[in-house]
C-alpha positions in Angstrom: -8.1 41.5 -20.4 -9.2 40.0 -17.4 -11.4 37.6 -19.6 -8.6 36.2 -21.1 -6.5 36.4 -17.5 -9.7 34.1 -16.2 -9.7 31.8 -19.2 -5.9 31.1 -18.8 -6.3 31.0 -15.1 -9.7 28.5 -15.4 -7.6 26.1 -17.9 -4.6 25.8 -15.8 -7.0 24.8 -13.0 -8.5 21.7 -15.2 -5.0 20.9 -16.8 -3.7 20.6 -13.0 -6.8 18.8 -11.9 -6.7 16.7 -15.3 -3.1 15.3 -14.5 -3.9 14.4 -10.6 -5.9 12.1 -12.0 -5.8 7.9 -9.9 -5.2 6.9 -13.7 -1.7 6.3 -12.3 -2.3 4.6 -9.1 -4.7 2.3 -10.0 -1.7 1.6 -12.5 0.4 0.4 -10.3 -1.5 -2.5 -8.8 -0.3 -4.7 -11.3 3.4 -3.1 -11.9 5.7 -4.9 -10.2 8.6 -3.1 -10.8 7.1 0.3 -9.8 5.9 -1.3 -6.7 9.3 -2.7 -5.6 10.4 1.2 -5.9 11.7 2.6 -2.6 9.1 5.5 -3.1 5.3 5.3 -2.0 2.8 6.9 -4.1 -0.8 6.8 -3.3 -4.4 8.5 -2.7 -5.9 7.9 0.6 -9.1 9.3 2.3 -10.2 9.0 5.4 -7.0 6.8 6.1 -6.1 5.8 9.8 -3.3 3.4 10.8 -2.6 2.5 14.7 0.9 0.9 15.5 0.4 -0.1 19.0 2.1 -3.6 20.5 3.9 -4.7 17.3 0.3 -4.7 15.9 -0.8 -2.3 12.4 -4.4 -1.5 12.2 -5.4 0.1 9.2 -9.0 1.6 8.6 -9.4 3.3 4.8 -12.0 4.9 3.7 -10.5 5.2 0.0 -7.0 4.1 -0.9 -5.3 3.4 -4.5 -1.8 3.1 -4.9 1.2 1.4 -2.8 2.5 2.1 0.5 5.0 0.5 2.7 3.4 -0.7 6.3 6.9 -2.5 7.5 11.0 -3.3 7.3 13.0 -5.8 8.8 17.2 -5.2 8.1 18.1 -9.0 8.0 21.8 -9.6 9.4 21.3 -13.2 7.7 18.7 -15.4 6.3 15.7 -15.7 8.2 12.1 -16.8 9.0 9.3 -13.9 10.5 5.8 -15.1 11.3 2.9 -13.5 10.1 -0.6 -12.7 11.1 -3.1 -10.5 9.3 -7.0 -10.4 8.5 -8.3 -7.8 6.0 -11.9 -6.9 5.0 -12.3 -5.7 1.6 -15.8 -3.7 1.5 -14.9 -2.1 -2.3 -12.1 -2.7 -4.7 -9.1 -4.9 -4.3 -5.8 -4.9 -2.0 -2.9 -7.0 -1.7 0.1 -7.3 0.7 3.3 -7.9 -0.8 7.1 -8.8 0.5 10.4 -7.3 -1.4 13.3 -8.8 -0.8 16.5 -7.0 -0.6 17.1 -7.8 -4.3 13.6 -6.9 -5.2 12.2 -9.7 -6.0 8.5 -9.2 -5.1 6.4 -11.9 -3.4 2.4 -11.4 -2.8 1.7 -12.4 0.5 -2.1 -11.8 -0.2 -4.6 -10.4 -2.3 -8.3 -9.6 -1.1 -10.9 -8.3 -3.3 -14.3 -7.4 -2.2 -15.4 -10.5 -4.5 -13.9 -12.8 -1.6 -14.2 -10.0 1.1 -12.0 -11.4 4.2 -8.5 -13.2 4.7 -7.6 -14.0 8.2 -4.4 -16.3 8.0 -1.0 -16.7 9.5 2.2 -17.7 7.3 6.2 -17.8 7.5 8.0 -15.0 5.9 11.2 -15.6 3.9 13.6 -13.1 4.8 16.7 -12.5 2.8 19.7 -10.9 4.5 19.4 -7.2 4.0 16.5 -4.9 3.8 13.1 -6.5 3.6 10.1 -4.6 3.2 6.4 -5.3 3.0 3.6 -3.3 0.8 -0.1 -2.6 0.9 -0.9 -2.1 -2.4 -4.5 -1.0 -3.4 -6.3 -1.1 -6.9 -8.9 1.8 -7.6 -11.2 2.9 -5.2 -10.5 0.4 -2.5 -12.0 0.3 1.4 -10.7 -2.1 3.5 -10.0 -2.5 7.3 -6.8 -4.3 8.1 -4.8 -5.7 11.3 -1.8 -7.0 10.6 1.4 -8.3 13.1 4.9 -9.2 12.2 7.3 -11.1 15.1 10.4 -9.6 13.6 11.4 -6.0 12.2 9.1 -2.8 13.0 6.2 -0.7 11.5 6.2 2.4 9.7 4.1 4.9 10.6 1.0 6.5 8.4 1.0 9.9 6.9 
């Protein structure tokens, strides 16, 4: 009996294990419409994000999957500059703007092929709720510093 109890127990264990697979993460990279979601869904290790002085540094270790860094509730049409630099040791990011009607526009994409990105560019706000998204393909390590002149920051988990 407490064969089969361990058998059962040892197969739900791998089933769980099994379906927290990064199978769907790295999926997302290039699915638009499930990274224009309100949701975030990723796998990070050794993960740390500073907000400090309308400034977003990001250090990760390991990250796949989307998450949003930052929101900016337009009253009207609008322009925000932009300044970012990201080193890509492994894998591939990309930073990407959603408007309010969720159209999706890729600010960026790094891969550790091309390794750094340091630039500065005008943001097309819509009026309404803009958002922009890391979003990270499998395995990925990358340092990042980024700074927006309008809207604010969210936090890291």
């Amino acid at each position: 009996m407490k064969r089969k109890l361990f058998l059962c127990v040892a197969l739900l264990v791998l089933f769980m294990a099994g379906g927290c697979s990064s199978d769907f993460m790295t999926s997302i990279y290039n699915d638009d419409s499930r990274i224009v979601e309100e949701s975030d869904s990723y796998n990070r290790v050794r993960y740390v994000q500073n907000i400090r002085n309308n400034k977003c540094k990001i250090s990760a270790g390991k990250m796949e999957g989307m998450s949003t860094l930052w929101s900016c509730r337009a009253s009207r049409d609008m322009e925000a500059d932009i300044i970012y630099k990201i080193q890509v040791e492994k894998g591939k990011v990309k930073l990407v703007l959603i408007a309010p009607d969720d159209t999706l526009t890729t600010v960026t994409e790094v891969t550790s092929d091309t390794s750094e990105e340091h630039s500065e560019a005008v943001l097309e706000l819509k009026e309404g709720m803009n958002r922009i998204k890391i979003v990270a393909g499998e395995d990925t390590k990358f340092k990042m510093e980024m700074s927006v002149s309008e809207g604010e920051f969210k936090g890291g988990d």
